[in-house]
C-alpha positions in Angstrom: 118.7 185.4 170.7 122.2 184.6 168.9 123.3 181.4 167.9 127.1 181.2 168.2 129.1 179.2 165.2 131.6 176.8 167.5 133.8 173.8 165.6 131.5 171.7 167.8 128.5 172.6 165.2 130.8 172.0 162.2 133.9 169.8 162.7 133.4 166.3 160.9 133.9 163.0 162.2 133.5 164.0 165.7 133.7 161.0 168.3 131.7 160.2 171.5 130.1 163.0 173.4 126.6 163.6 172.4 127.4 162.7 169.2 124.7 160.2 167.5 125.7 156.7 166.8 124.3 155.3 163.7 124.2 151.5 163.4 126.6 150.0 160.6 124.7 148.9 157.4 126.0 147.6 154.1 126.2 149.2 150.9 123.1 149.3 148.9 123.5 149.4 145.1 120.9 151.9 143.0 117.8 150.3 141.4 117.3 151.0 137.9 113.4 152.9 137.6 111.0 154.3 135.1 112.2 157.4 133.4 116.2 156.5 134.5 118.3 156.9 131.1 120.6 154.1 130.2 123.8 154.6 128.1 124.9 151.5 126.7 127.2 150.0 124.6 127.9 146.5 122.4 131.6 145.6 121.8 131.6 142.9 119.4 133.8 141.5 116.4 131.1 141.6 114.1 131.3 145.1 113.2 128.0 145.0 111.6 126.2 144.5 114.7 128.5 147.2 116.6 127.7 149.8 113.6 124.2 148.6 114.2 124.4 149.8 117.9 126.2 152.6 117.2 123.0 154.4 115.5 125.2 155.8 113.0 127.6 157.9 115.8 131.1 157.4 115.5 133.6 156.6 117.8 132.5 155.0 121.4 129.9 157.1 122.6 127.5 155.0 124.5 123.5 155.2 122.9 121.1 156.0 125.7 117.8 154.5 126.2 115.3 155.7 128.3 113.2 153.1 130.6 109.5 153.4 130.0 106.8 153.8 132.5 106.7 149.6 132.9 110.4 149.8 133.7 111.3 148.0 130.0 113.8 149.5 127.2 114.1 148.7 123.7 117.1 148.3 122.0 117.7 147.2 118.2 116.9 144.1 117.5 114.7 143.4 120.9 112.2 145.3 122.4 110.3 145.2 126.3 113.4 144.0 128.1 112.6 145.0 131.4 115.2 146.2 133.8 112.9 148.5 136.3 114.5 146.9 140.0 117.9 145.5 138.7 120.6 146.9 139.7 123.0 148.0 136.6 125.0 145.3 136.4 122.0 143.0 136.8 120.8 144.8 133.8 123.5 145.0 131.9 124.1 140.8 132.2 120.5 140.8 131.5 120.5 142.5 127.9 124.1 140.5 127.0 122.0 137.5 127.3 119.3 138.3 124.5 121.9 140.5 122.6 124.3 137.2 122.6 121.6 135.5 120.9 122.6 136.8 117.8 126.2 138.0 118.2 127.3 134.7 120.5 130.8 137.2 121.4 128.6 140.2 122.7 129.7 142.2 125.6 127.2 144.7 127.0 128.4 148.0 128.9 126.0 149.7 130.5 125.3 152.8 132.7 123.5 155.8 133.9 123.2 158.5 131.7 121.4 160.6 134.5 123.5 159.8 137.3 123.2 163.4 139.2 122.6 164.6 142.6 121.1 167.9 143.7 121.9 170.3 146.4 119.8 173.0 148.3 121.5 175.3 150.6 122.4 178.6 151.8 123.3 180.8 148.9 123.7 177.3 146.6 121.6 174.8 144.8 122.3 173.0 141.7 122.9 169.8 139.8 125.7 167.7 140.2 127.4 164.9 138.2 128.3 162.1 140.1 131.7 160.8 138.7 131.4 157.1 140.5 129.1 154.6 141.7 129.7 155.1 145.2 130.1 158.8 146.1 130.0 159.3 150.1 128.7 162.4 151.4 131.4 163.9 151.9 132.2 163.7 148.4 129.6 164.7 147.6 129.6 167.9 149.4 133.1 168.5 148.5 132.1 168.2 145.0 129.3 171.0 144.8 132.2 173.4 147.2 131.0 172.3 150.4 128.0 174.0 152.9 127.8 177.5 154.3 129.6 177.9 158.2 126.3 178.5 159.0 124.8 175.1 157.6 122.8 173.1 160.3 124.8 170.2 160.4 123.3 168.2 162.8 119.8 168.2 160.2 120.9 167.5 157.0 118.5 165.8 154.8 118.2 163.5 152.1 115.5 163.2 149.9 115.1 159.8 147.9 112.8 158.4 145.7 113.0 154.6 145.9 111.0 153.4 143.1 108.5 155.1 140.7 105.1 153.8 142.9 105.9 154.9 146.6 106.2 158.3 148.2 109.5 159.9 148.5 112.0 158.6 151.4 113.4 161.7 153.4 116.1 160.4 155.9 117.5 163.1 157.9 120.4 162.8 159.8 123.8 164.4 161.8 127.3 164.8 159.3 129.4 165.4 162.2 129.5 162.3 164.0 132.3 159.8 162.8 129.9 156.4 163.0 127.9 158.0 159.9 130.5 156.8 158.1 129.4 152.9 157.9 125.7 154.0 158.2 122.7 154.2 155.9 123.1 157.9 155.2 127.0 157.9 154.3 126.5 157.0 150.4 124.6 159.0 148.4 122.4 157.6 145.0 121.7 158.7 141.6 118.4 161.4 141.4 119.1 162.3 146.3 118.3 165.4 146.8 120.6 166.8 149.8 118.7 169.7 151.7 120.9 171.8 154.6 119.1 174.2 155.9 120.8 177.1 158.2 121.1 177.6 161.9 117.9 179.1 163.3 118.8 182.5 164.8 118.5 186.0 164.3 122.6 186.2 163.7 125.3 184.1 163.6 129.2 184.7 164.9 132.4 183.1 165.6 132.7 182.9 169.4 135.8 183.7 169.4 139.7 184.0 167.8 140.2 180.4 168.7 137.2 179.1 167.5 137.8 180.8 164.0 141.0 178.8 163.3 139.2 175.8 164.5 136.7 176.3 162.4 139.4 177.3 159.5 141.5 174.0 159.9 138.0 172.1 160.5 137.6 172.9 156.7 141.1 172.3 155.8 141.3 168.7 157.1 137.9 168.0 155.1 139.6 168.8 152.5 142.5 166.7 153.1 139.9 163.7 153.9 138.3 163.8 150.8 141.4 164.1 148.8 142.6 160.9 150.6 138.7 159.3 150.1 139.5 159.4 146.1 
């Protein structure tokens, strides 16, 4: 048996047909857990408690702190502030509190030091830095040079951890239907795991001339929509 490679099995944002049609969800900001690594940093006019922040690095490199096992941090000055479940904002509004108790001017900036994703495929696996808080999937696949033509697009999984006590989530889902892009599955978080495998069969072509440019300009206009996604 062959299994033929059509734009039907990897054009994007494909409407109606037999497409899937994901119900519209809002966005869903990342939950700080156990082992994350938080990069933070105090801007203050009392340079003492700045240098004091600073652990002796110069310039504005952000310190990062790890969250312990009971989802709390320690920082100079205060220890066991617990942040496990807030989101990084919360967190950060959170710490500016206590850190204000003793420099009333504080201002806390905080983030994730380990903000990554990973990628399985085809002939490609890795780590991969995600350069903002909410990177679609598109992006994101753009950003580790896209899947294999032979990627089964209509099973791509996502592998999530939602918190430190419960079992791995693993949502699977289609990429080419257009209504995944105000679904569940269209952002990505920090730590997902994206798994494509390939298109079962025991070889794969190109149906024909026609369905080769297709498939070219399919990649092309990707392209183009992620470069207008930015």
């Amino acid at each position: 048996m062959a299994s033929c490679i059509t734009n039907k099995s990897t054009a994007y944002l494909q409407e109606g047909g037999n497409m899937p049609q994901y119900e519209e969800t809002e966005y869903t900001y990342y939950r700080i857990q156990p082992n994350d690594e938080l990069a933070m940093q105090v801007l203050s006019i009392n340079e003492e408690v700045v240098a004091f922040f600073k652990d002796g690095q110069a310039g504005a490199t952000p310190i990062s702190y790890k969250v312990f096992a009971d989802g709390t941090i320690d920082i100079p000055f205060i220890s066991g502030i617990h942040v496990a479940g807030l989101t990084v904002r919360e967190a950060a509004k959170k710490i500016e509190l206590q850190v204000r108790e003793f420099a009333p001017d504080a201002t806390v900036k905080l983030g994730l030091s380990n903000d990554s994703f990973y990628l399985i495929t085809e002939g490609k696996q890795g780590k991969f830095p995600m350069y903002k808080e909410k990177l679609n999937l598109f992006q994101a696949l753009s950003l580790a040079g896209n899947i294999p033509i032979n990627a089964d697009r209509q099973r791509v999984r996502i592998i999530r951890q939602k918190d430190a006590m419960s079992p791995p989530i693993i949502k699977e889902f289609d990429i080419r239907t257009e209504s995944i892009i105000h679904s569940e599955f269209y952002y990505i978080q920090p730590n997902d795991l994206i798994y494509v495998s390939t298109i079962k069969g025991d070889f794969f072509k190109v149906t024909d001339y026609s369905s080769t440019i297709t498939s070219i300009t399919s990649t092309l206009s990707f392209l183009l929509l992620i470069m207008g996604l930015f």
